[in-house]
N, C-alpha and C positions, 0 to 999 in steps of 0.2 A: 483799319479799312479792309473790306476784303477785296480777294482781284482774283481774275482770271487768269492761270496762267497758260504764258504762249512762250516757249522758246526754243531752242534748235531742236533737233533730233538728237543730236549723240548729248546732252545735255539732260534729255527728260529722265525723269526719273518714275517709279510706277503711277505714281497718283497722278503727274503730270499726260501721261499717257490715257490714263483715263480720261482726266478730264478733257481734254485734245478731241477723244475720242468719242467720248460724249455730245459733246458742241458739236461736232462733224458729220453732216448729212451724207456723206460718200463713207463712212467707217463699215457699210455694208456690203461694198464694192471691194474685197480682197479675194487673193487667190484660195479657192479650195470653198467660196461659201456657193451655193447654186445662186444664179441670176435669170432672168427673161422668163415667164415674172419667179421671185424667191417663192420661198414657204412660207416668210411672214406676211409677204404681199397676199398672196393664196388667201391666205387662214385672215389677213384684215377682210377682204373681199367675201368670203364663202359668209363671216361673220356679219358685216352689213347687209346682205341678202337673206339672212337667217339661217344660211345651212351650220347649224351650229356645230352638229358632228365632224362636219367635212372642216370646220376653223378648228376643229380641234385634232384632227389627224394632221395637218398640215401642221397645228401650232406644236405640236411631242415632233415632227420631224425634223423641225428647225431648231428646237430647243436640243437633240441629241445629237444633229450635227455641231451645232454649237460648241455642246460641252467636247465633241471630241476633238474640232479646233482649236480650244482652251486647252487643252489637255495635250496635246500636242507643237500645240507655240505657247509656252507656259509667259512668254517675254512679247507676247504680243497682245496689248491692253485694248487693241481694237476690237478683238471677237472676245474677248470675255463681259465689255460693255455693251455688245450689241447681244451677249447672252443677257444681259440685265433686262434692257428695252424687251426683249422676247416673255422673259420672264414676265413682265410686269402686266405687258400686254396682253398675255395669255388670259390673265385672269378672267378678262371677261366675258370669253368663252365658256370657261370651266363655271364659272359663277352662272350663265346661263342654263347652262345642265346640270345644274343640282350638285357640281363635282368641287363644293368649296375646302373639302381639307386640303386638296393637290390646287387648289389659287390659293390658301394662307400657305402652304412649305413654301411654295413659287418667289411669293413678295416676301416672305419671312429672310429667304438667301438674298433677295436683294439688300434687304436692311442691313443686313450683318456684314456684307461685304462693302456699303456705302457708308458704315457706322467704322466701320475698320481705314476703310480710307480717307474720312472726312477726321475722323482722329490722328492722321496723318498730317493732313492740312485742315485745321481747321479753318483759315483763314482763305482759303477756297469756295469761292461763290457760286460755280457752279456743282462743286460737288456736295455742297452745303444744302441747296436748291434741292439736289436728286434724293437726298434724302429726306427732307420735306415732303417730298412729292409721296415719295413711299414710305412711311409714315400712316399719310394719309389712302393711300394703296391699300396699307393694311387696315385699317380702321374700317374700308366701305366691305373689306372681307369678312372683318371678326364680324359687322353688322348682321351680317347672313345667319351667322351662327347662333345670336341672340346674347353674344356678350357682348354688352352695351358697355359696360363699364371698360371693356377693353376697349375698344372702338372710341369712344370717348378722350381715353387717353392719350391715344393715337394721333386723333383728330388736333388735343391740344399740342402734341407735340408740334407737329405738322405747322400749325398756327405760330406756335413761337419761335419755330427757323424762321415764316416768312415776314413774320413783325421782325425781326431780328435783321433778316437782309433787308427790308423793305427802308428800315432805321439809316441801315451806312448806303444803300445807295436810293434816296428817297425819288430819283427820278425814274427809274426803272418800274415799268408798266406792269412786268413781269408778277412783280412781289404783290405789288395789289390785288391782284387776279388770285394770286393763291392763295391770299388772305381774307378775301372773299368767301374763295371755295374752303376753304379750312373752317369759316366761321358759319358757314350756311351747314356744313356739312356736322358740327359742333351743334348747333342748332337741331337741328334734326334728327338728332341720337340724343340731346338732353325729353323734346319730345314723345320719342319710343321710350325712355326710361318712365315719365312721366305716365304714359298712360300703359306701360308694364306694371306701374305703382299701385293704378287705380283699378285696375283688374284685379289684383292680385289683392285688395282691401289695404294696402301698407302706407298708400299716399292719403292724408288727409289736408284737402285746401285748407289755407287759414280761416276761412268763414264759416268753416264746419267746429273751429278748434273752441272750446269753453274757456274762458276766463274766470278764473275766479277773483273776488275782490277782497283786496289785501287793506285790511285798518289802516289808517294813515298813521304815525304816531302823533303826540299831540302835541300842539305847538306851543313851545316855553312861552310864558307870559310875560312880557317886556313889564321890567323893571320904569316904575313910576320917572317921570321928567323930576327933576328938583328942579 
């Protein structure tokens, strides 16, 4: 089964910190991060109004105080996962200006550090979840770039964490939803491949495909009744 784990403080250990960390809608409320409103508030806001530019100076500021939080309290799992959410976040500003190699390095360090810690626990549902999610993060980035076949891959990944948790905790709403989105978004990259096929002369429907017909061989003649 998998579980979420909750236990003391002088007990946790790094992944346990993450995960804590993660779950925790206050993990952005520590000393040393700006508040009233952040950079990532900023950069969400400037981004749903369309100032794209302006969500993207705000989202480089948050993400480099970030990393120097992280770099600084090497022991404190709260600002290196709320450097993840930043990361991830970002993307879709950078995706909206054309700036997709710096949204895939972005989610790419997400993966690698959710792939490092969920190989720690595997048996960690939320950290299991987070790297689902980004998976799929990276798969709607490679999109941009026209590697389907990556993106694709991605996509299935993404799909088989959330069949996977959706399995051991079948009542969680949660896994549904991203199994959905995994499968809608798998959908829609077999699509672009599909008609990248047909452009490109390589996809042939089967109605288009010739058959040729194969002699049957002939059938032994049944030996007489006595």
């Amino acid at each position: 089964m998998f579980r979420a784990v909750s236990v003391s403080r002088g007990s946790e250990n790094r992944t346990t910190r993450h995960t804590n960390a993660l779950a925790d809608p206050r993990s952005q409320n520590r000393p040393g991060w700006p508040s009233n409103p952040s950079p990532v508030t900023v950069g969400t806001l400037q981004s749903s109004t369309g100032d794209v530019k302006g969500a993207i100076l705000s989202g480089r500021k948050s993400i480099a105080i970030l990393e120097g939080l992280v770099e600084t309290n090497p022991d404190d799992a709260g600002y290196e996962s709320r450097l993840m959410v930043a990361l991830t976040s970002f993307r879709s500003s950078l995706l909206a200006d054309g700036q997709i190699a710096e949204a895939i390095e972005n989610v790419r360090r997400v993966v690698k550090t959710l792939e490092l810690l969920s190989g720690d626990d595997p048996q960690n549902s939320n950290l299991r979840r987070g790297l689902g999610t980004s998976y799929g993060s990276l798969g709607t980035c490679l999109m941009q770039t026209k590697d389907i076949q990556g993106a694709i891959d991605n996509f299935r990944r993404s799909l088989s964490i959330a069949e996977e948790l959706a399995a051991a905790e079948p009542k969680n709403a949660d896994h549904r939803k991203d199994i959905e989105i995994a499968k809608k978004s798998m959908s829609e990259a077999n699509s672009a491949r599909r008609r990248k096929a047909l452009k490109s002369g390589t996809f042939r429907p089967l109605s288009s495909l010739s058959f040729t017909s194969r002699r049957r061989p002939k059938m032994l003649s049944r030996p007489p009744r006595m």
